[in-house]
N, C-alpha and C positions, 0 to 999 in steps of 0.2 A: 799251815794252810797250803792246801794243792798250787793257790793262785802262784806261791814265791815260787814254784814250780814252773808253772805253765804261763803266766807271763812273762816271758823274760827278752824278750827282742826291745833291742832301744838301738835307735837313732843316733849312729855314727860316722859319718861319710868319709873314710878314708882318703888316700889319693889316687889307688886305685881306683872306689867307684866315684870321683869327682865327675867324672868326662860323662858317665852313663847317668849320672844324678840330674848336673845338666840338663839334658836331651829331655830326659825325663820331665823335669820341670818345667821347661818352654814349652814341650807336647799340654803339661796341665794348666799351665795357664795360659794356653791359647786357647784349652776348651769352655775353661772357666770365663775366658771374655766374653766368648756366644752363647753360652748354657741359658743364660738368663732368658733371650730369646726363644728357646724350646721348653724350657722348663714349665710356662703356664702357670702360675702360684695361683692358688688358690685365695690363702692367707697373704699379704702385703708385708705383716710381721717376717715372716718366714724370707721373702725377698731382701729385706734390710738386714738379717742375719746370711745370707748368700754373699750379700755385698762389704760384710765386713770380713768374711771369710774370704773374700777377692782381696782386697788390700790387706789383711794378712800374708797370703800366698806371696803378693807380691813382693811383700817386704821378707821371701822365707819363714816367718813365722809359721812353723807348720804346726803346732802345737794348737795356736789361738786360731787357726783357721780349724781344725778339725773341734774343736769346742762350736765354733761359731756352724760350722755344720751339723751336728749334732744337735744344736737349736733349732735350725730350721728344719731338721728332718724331726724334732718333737711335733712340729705344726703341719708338715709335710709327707708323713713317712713314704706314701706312697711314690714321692718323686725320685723316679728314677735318675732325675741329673742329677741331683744333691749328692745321692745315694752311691755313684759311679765314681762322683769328685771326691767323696769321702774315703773311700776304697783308695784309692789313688792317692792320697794323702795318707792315707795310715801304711798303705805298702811303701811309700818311702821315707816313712819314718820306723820304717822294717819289723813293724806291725802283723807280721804277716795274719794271722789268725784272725784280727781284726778284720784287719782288708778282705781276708778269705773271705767271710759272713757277708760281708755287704756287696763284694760285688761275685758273692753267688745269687743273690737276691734279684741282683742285674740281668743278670747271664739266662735265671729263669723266667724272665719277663717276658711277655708276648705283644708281639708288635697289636696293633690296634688302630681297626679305619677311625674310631670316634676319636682320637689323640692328635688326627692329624698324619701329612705325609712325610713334616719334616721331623717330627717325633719322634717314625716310627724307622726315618732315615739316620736319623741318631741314635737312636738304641741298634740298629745294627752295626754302625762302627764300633760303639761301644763293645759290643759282644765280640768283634774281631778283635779288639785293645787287648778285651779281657783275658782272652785266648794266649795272647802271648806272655803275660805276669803269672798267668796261670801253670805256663809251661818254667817258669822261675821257680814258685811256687813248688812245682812237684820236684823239682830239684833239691830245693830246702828240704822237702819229704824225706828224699833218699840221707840225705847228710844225717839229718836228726837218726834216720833207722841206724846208720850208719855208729853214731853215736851209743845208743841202745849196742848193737851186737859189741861193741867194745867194751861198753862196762854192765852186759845183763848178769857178771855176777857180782858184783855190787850188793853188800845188802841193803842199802837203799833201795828198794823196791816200788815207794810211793815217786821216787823221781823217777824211776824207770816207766815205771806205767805213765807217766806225763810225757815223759819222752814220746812213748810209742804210740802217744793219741794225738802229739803234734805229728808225727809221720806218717798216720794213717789220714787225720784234717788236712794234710798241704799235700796229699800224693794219695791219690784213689785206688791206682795201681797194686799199692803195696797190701789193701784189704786182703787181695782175690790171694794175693800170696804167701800171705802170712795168716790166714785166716784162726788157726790155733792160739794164736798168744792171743786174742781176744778175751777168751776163756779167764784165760790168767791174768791180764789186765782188770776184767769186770770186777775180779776177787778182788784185787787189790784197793780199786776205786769203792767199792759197796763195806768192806772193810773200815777206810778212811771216812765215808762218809755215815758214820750209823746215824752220827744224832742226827741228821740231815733228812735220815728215813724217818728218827723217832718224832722230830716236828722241832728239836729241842737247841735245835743252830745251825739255820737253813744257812748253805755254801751256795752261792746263786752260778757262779761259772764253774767252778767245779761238779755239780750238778747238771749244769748243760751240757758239761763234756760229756759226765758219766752217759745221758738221752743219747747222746749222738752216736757211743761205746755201742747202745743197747740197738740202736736204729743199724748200724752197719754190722749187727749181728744177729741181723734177722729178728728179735728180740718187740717188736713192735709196740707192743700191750706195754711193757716197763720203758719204753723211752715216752709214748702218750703219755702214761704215767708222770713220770716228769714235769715234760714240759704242760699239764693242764697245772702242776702244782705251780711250776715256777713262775705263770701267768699271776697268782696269788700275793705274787711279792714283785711287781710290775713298779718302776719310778716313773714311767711316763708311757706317751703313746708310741713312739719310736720302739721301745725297747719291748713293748705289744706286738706292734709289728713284727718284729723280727722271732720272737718267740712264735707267734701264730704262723709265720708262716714256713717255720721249721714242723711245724703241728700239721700245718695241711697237704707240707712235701711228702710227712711221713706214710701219709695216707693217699698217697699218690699209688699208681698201678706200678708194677715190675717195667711193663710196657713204657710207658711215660719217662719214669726215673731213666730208662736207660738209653731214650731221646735226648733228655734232657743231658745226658753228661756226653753224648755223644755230639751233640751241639755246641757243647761247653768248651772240647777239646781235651777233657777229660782222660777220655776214652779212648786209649793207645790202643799200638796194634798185636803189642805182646798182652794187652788187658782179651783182646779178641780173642786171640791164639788158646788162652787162658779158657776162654767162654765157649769154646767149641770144643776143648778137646781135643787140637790138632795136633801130632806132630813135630813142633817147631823146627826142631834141627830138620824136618825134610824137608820144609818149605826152602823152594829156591827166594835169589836175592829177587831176580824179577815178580816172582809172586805175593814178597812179601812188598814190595811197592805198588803191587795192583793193591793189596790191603789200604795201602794209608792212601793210597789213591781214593779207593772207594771211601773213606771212613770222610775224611776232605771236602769229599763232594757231598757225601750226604749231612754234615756239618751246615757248608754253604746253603746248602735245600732247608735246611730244617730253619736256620736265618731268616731266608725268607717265608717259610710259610707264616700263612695269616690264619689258618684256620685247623680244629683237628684232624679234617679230613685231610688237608694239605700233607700234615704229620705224619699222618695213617700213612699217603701213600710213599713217604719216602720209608719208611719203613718195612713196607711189601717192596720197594724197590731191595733193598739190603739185604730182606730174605732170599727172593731171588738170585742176585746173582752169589748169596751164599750156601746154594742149592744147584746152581749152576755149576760154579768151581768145583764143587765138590762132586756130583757127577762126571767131572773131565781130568779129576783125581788130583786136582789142585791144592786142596787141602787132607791130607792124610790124617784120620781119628786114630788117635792111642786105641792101643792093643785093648784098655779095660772100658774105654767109653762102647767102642765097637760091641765088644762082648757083651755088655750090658745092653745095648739095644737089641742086641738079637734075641739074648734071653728074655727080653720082653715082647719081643716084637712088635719095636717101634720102630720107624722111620727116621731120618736126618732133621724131616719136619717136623714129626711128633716131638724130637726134641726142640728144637728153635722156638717152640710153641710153649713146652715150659721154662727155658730160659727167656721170655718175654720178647720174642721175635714173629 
C-alpha cells in the first residue's frame, strides 16, 4: 500500500531538537489555555473533548491529545481553534503532511465581522504562526526532493513517486520547477491504484494524494473526480470537511489560489522570478529584496483584509508596482518569454492577466 510509503514521519525528539520542542510546546500550551475563550463551541460535547485534549498536552501526551482533537473537530469542524491546535500538535509529532492539511485549512480562512474582533484577532496571529512551520515545512520539501534525486534510479518507482508527492505537499516551490515529473509520478500512482479506479479496493489517502497530483497539474476535472468519490467513503463530518473543502479550493480562481498562497507565505521570491519570466541571475541583491519586501507586505495586507474587495485591491496594488519595476527595467524577461510576447503582441499586462494578476 502507498500509505507504508507516505506515512512515515514519527515522533522522535532527539537532543538536538529538545530546546526548539520546548519553545514549541509552552508557545502550544499557552494557546490552548486561552483557545477555549475564542473558540465559541457550538456543541458543549465538543468543549469537554478540548479540555481533555488540554490535560493531555499538558501531561505531553501528544498522541491522546490529537485523538481528543479530532473528537471535537468531528462535532466542530469548522473551528478554526481546534483546527490550528491540532496542526500544531501533529507538526510536532513530525506529522508533517498532517499538520500540512489542517493548518492549510487555517491559513485559508477569512477573518469575519459576525465571529467577533477577538476571533478574527486570533486567526491573524495564527496565520503569522503558520507562516513560520510553513517555512520548516518547505524545508522538509527540499530534503525529501533531495532524497528522490538521490535514489530516482531505484527501481522502486511506487516509493519514488511518494517521495516526490511529499516534496511537492510540504514545498509549493518545487511544483513551478519540476513541473515534468508530475507526468511520471500520475503514471505511477494511476498504475498502483487501478482497483481504486475499478471500484474494487478504494485506497482513501493514497487517492487524495493522487487528487492533489491531478490538482497541481492543472488536471482539474480528475482531481473533482476524486475527491466527489472519496466523499462517498466519508467516517465522519470532520473528515467531510476537509475533503469538501480541498473540492471547493479546487475550484477556486487562478486569481484567489494565488492570494491565498501569497498570504500563506508560500509564495517565495524565486516562486515570483519563476512566474514572470525574469532574468534571475540579472536581478541585483537590492531588487531582489524590493521582491520579498513587496511579497511581505502584501502577505501582511491580505491578513488583514476583510472583504474581496479589500483582496482585489492588494492585488492591483502588486500588479502595479510589478508593471512599474519592469518599466524602470528592474526586472529583466528571458530572451523566450519576450519573444513570445512580441510574437503575439501582447503586453507585460496582457501577461499578468493570464498568469492571474
Amino acid at each position: 500500500m502507498i500509505l507504508e510509503y507516505g506515512n512515515i514521519y514519527i515522533y522522535k525528539p532527539g537532543k538536538h531538537m529538545t530546546k526548539g520542542f520546548n519553545s514549541l510546546f509552552l508557545s502550544v500550551l499557552l494557546i490552548m489555555s486561552v483557545a477555549i475563550v475564542f473558540s465559541m463551541p457550538i456543541d458543549p460535547n465538543a468543549a469537554k473533548h478540548f479540555s481533555k485534549a488540554e490535560n493531555s498536552f499538558k501531561n505531553k501526551d501528544l498522541k491522546s491529545a490529537e485523538n481528543s482533537l479530532l473528537e471535537a473537530l468531528k462535532l466542530e469542524p469548522d473551528n478554526a481553534v481546534y483546527r490550528y491546535i491540532l496542526g500544531q500538535v501533529q507538526y510536532m509529532q513530525h506529522n508533517l503532511l498532517e499538520a500540512k492539511n489542517n493548518l492549510e485549512i487555517v491559513s485559508r480562512s477569512r477573518i469575519s465581522q459576525d465571529k467577533g474582533e477577538e476571533y478574527n484577532s486570533k486567526l491573524k496571529n495564527y496565520k503569522k504562526k503558520i507562516r513560520d512551520l510553513q517555512s520548516r515545512m518547505s524545508t522538509e520539501g527540499e530534503n525529501k526532493f533531495k532524497v528522490y534525486e538521490k535514489n530516482k534510479a531505484s527501481p522502486q518507482k511506487l516509493k519514488l513517486a511518494v517521495t516526490l508527492y511529499q516534496a511537492f505537499r510540504l514545498n509549493p516551490g518545487l511544483r513551478y520547477k519540476n513541473f515534468k515529473l508530475l507526468e511520471e509520478i500520475t503514471s505511477i500512482y494511476e498504475s498502483a491504484l487501478q482497483k481504486s479506479f475499478e471500484g474494487t479496493d478504494w485506497q482513501k489517502e493514497p487517492m487524495l494524494q493522487l487528487a492533489f497530483i491531478y490538482e497541481i497539474s492543472n488536471k482539474k476535472d480528475k482531481a473533482a473526480e476524486v475527491y466527489m468519490r472519496a466523499l462517498d467513503y466519508v467516517e465522519d463530518s470532520n473528515e467531510e470537511f476537509i475533503i469538501t473543502h480541498k473540492f471547493d479550493y479546487l475550484n477556486r480562481s487562478n486569481k484567489e489560489k494565488l492570494l491565498d498562497t501569497i498570504e500563506a507565505g508560500d509564495f517565495t521570491r524565486q516562486d515570483f522570478e519563476d512566474l514572470m519570466g525574469s532574468n534571475a541571475q540579472e536581478i541585483s541583491e537590492s531588487d531582489r529584496k524590493k521582491i520579498d519586501d513587496m511579497l511581505e507586505d502584501a502577505s501582511s495586507k491580505l491578513q488583514n483584509a476583510g472583504t474581496d474587495e479589500e483582496r482585489e485591491r492588494v492585488l492591483e496594488d502588486i500588479k502595479a508596482q510589478i508593471l512599474e519595476k519592469q518599466k524602470k527595467g528592474e526586472f529583466q524577461l528571458n530572451d523566450k518569454l519576450k519573444k513570445k510576447l512580441e510574437a503575439e503582441g501582447k503586453t507585460m499586462e496582457d501577461y499578468l492577466k493570464e498568469q492571474g494578476l
